[in-house]
FILUMVEX-280674 format. One record per atom (N, C-alpha, C): atom name; x, y, z. Coordinates in Angstrom, 1 decimal. Layout:
LUMFI|at|xx|yy|zz
LUMFI|CA|X|Y|Z;
...
This chain:
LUMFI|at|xx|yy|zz
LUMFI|N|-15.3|4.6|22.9;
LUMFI|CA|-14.9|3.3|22.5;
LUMFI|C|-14.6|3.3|21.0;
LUMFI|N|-13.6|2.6|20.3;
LUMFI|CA|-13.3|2.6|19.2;
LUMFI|C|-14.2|1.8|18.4;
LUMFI|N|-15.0|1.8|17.9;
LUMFI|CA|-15.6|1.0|16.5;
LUMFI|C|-14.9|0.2|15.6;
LUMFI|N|-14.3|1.4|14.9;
LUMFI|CA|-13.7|1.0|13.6;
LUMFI|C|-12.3|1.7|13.1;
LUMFI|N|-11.5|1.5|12.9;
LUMFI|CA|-10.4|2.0|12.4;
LUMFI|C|-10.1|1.6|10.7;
LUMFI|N|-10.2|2.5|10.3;
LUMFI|CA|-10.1|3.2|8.9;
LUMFI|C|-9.1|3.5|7.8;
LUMFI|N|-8.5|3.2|6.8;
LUMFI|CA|-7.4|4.0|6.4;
LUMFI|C|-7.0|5.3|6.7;
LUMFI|N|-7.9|6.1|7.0;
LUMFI|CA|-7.5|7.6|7.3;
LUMFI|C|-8.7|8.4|8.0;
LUMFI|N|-9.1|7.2|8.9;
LUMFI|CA|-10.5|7.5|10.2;
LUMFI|C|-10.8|6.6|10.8;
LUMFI|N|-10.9|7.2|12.3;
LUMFI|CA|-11.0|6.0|13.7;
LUMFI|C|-13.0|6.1|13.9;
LUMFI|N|-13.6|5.2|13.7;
LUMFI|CA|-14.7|5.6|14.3;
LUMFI|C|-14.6|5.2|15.9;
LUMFI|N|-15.5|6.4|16.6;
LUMFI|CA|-15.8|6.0|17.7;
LUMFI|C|-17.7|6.2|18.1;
LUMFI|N|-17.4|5.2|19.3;
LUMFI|CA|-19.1|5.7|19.8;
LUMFI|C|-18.8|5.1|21.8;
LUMFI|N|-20.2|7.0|21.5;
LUMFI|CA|-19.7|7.0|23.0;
LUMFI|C|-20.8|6.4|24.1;
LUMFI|N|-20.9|6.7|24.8;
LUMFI|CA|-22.0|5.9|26.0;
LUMFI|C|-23.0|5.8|25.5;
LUMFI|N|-24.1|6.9|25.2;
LUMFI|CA|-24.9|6.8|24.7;
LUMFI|C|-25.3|6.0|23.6;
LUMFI|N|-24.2|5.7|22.8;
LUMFI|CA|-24.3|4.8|21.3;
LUMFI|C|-24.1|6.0|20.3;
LUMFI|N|-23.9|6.8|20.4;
LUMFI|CA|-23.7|8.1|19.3;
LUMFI|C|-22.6|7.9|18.6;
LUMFI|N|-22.3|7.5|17.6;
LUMFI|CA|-20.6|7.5|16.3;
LUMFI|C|-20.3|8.7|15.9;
LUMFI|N|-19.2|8.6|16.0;
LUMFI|CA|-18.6|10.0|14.9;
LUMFI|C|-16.9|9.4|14.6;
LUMFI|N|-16.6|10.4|14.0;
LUMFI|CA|-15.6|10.0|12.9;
LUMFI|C|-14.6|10.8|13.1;
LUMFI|N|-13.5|10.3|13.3;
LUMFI|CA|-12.3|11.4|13.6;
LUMFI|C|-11.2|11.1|12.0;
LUMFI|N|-10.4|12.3|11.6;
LUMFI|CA|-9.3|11.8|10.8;
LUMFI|C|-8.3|11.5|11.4;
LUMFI|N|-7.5|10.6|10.7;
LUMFI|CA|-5.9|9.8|11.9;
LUMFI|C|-5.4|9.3|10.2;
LUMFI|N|-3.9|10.0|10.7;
LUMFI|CA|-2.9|9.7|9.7;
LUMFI|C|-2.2|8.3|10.8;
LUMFI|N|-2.2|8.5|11.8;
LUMFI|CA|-1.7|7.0|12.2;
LUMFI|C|-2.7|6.8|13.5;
LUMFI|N|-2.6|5.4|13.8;
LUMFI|CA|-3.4|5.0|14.7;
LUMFI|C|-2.1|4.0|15.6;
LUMFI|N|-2.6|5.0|17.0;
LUMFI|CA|-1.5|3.6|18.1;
LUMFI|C|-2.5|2.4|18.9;
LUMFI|N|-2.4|1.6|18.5;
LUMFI|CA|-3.1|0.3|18.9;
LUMFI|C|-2.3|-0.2|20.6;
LUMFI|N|-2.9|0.6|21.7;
LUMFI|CA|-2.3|0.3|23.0;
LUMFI|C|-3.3|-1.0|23.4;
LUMFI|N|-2.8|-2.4|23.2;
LUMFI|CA|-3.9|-2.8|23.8;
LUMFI|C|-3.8|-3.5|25.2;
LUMFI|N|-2.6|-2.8|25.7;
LUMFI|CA|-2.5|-3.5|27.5;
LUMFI|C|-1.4|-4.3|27.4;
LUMFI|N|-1.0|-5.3|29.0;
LUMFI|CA|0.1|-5.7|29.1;
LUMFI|C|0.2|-6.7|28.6;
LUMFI|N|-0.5|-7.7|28.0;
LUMFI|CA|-1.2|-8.9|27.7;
LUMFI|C|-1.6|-8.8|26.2;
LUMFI|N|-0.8|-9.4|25.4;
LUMFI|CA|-0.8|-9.2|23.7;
LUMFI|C|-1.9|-9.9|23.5;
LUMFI|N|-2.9|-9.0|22.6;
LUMFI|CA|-4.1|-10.0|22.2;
LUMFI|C|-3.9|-10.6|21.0;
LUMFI|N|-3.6|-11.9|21.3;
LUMFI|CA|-3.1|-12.9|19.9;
LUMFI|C|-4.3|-12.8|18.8;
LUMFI|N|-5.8|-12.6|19.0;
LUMFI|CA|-6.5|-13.4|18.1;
LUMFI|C|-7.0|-11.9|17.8;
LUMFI|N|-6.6|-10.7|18.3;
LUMFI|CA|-6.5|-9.3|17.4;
LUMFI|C|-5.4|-9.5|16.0;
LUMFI|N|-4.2|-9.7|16.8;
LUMFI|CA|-3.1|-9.7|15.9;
LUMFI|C|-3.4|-10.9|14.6;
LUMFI|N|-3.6|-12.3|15.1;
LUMFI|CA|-4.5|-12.7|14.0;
LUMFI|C|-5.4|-12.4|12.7;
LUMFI|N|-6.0|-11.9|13.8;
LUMFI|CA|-7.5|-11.3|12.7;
LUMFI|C|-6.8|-10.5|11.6;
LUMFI|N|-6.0|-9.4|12.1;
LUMFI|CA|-5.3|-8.6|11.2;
LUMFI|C|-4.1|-9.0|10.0;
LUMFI|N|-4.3|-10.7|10.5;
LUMFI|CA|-3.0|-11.3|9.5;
LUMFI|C|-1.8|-11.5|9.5;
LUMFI|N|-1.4|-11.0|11.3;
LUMFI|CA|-0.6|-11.2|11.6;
LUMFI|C|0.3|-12.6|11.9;
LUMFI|N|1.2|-13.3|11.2;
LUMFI|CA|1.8|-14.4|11.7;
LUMFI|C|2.9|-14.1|13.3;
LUMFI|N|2.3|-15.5|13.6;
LUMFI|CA|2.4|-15.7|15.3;
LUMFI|C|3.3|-16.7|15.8;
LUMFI|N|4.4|-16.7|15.9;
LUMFI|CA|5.5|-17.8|15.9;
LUMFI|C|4.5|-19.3|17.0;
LUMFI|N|4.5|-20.4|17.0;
LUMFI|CA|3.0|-21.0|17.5;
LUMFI|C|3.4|-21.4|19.1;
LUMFI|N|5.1|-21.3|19.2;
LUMFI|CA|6.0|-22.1|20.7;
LUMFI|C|5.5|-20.6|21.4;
LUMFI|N|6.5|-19.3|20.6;
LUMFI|CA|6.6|-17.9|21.3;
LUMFI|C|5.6|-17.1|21.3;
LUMFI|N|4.6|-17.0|20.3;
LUMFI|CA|3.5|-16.2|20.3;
LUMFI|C|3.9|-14.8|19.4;
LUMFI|N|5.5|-14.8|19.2;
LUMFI|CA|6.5|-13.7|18.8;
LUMFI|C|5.7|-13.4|16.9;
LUMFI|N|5.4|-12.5|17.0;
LUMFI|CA|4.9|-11.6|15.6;
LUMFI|C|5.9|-11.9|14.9;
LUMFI|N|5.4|-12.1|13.6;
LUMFI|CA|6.6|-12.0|12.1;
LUMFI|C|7.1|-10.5|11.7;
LUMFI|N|7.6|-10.0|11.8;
LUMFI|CA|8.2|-8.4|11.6;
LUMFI|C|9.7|-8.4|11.5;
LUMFI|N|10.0|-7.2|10.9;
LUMFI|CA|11.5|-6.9|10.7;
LUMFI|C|11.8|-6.2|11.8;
LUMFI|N|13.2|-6.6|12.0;
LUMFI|CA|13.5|-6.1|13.2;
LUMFI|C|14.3|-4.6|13.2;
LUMFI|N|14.4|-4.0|11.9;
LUMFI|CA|15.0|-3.0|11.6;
LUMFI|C|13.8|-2.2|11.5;
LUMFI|N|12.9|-2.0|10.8;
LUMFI|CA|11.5|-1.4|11.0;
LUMFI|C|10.6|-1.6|12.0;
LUMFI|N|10.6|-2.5|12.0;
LUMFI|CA|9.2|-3.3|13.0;
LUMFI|C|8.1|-3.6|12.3;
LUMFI|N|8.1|-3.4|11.2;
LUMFI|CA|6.6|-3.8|10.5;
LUMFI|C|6.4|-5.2|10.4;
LUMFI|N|5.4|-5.7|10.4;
LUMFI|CA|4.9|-7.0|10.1;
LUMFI|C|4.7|-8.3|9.2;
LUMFI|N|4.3|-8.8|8.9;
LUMFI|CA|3.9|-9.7|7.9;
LUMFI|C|2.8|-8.9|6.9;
LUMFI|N|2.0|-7.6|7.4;
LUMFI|CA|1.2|-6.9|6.9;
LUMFI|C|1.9|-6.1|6.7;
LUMFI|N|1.9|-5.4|4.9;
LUMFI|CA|2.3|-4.2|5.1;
LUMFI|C|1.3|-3.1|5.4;
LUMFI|N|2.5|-2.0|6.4;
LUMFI|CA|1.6|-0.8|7.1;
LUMFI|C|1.4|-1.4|8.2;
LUMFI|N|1.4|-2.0|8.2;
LUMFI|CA|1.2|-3.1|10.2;
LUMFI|C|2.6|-3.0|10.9;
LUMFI|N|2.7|-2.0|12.1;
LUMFI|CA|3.8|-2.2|12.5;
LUMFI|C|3.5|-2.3|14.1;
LUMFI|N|4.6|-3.0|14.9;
LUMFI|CA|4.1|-3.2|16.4;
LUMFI|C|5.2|-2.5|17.3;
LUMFI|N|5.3|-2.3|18.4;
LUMFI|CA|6.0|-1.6|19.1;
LUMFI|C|5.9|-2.4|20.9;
LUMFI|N|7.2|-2.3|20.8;
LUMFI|CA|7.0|-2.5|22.9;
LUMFI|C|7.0|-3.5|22.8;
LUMFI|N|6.7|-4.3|23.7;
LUMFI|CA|6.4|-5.7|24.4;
LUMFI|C|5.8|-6.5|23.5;
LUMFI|N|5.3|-6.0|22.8;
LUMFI|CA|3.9|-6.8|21.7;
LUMFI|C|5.0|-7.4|20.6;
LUMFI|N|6.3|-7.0|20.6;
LUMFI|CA|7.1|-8.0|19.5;
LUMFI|C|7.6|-8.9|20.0;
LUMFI|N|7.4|-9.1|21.6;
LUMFI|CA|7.7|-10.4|22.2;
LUMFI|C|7.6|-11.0|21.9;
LUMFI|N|6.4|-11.7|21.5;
LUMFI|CA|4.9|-12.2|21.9;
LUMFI|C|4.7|-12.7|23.8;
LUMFI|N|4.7|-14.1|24.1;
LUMFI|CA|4.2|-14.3|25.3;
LUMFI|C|5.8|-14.1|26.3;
LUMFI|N|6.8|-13.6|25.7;
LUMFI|CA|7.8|-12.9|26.4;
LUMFI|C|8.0|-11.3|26.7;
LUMFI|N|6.6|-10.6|27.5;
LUMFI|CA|7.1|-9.4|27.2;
LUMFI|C|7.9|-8.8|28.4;
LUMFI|N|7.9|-9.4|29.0;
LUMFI|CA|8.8|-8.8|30.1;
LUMFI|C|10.3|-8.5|29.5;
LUMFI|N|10.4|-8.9|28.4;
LUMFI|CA|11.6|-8.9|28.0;
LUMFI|C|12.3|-6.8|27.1;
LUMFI|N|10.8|-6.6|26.9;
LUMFI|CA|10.9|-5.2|26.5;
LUMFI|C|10.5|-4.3|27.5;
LUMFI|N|10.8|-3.2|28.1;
LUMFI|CA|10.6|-1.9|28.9;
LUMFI|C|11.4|-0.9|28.1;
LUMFI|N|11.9|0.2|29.0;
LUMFI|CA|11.8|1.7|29.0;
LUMFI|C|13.0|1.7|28.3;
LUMFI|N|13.8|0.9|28.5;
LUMFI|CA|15.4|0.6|28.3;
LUMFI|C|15.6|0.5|27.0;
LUMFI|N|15.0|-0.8|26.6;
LUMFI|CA|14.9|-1.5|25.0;
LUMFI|C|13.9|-1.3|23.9;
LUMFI|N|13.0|-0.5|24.5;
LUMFI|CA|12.0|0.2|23.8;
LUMFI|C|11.8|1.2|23.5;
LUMFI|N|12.7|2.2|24.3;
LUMFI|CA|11.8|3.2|23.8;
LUMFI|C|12.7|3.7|22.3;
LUMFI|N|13.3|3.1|21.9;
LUMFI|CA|13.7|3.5|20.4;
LUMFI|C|13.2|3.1|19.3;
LUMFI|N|12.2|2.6|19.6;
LUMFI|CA|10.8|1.7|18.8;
LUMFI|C|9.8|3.2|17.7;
LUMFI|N|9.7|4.2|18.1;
LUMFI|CA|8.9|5.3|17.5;
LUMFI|C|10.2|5.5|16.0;
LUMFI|N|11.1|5.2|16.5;
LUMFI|CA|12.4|5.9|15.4;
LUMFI|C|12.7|5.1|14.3;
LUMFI|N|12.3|3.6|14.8;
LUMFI|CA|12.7|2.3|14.2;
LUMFI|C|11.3|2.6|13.2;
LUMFI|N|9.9|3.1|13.3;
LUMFI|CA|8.9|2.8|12.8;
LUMFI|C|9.0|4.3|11.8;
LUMFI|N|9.0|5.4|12.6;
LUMFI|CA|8.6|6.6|11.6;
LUMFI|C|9.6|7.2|11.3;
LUMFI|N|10.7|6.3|11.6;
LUMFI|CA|12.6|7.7|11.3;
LUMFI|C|12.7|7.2|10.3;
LUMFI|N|13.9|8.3|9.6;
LUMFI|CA|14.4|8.4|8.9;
LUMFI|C|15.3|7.1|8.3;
LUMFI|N|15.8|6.4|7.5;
LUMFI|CA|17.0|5.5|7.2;
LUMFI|C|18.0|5.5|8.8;
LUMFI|N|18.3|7.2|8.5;
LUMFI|CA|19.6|7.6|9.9;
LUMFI|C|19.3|7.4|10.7;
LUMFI|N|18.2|7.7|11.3;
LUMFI|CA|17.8|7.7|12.6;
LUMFI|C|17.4|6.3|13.3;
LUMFI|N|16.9|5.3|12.2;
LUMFI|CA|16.5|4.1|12.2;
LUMFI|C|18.2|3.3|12.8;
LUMFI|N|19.2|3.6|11.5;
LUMFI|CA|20.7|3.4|12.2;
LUMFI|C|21.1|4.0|13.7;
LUMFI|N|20.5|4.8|14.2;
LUMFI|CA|20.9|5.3|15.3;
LUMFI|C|20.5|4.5|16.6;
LUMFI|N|18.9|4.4|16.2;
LUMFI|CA|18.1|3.6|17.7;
LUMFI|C|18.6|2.4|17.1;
LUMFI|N|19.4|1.9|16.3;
LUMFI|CA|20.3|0.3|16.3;
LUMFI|C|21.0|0.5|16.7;
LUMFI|N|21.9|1.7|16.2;
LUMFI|CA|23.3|1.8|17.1;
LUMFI|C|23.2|2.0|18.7;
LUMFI|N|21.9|2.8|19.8;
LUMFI|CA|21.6|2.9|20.9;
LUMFI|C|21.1|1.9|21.8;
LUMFI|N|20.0|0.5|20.5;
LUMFI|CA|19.4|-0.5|21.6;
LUMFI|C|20.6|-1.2|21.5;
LUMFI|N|21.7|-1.3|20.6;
LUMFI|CA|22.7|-2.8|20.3;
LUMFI|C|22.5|-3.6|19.6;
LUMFI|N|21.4|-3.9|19.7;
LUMFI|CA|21.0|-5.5|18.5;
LUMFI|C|19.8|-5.4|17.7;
LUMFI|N|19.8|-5.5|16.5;
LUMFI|CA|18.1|-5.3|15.8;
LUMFI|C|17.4|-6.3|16.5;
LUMFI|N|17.6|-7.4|17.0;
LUMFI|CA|16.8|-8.4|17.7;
LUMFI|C|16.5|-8.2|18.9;
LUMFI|N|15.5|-8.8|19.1;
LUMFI|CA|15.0|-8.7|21.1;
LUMFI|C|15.7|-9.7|21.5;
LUMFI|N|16.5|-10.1|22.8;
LUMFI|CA|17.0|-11.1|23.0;
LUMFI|C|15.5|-12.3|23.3;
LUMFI|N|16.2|-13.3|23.3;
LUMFI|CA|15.4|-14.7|24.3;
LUMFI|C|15.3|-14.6|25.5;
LUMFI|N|14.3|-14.2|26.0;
LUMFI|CA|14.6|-14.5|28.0;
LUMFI|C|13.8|-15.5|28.3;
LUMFI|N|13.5|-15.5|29.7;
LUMFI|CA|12.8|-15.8|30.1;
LUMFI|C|12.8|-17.6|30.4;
């Protein structure tokens, strides 16, 4: 189980209650299908209040925090059906590419924006 996440270390502790300390130049925050609003909160994330939709750029993905970036479904907010395999998965490129590469997964998804569904 994760503890603590760190600028440049994840603590964990395991069954027992034992901690230890791993180094992490990035950390992926999977936290299920179901966006936890009052995680994203806590972190200072602004929360559109109708959509639940995260404040971020849609060319990066980063947040209202900087160094806070989200990926997948979680930039929905309570629309995530709206992101899969299709519209997503050029989300790694948009966060850690290059300028080019960032123009590329725009040029492949079509729109810097997620549409409206639902």
């Amino acid at each position: 189980m994760v503890d603590a996440i760190g600028p440049r270390t994840v603590e964990l502790r395991d069954a027992a209650g034992r901690t230890s300390e791993l180094p992490a130049d990035r950390v992926f925050l999977l936290t299920g299908y179901r966006p936890d609003f009052d995680l994203l909160r806590s972190l200072g994330v602004e929360l559109a209040p109708d959509t639940g939709r995260p404040t971020h750029d849609p060319t990066t993905l980063e947040t209202n925090v900087p160094g806070l970036y989200l990926a997948g479904s979680l930039t929905a907010g309570r629309f995530i059906s709206e992101v899969f395999i299709e519209n997503g998965r050029y989300d790694g490129e948009k966060i850690f590419g290059t300028a080019s590469e960032r123009e590329g997964a725009m040029r492949r998804f079509g729109e810097p924006e997620r549409p409206v569904g639902e």
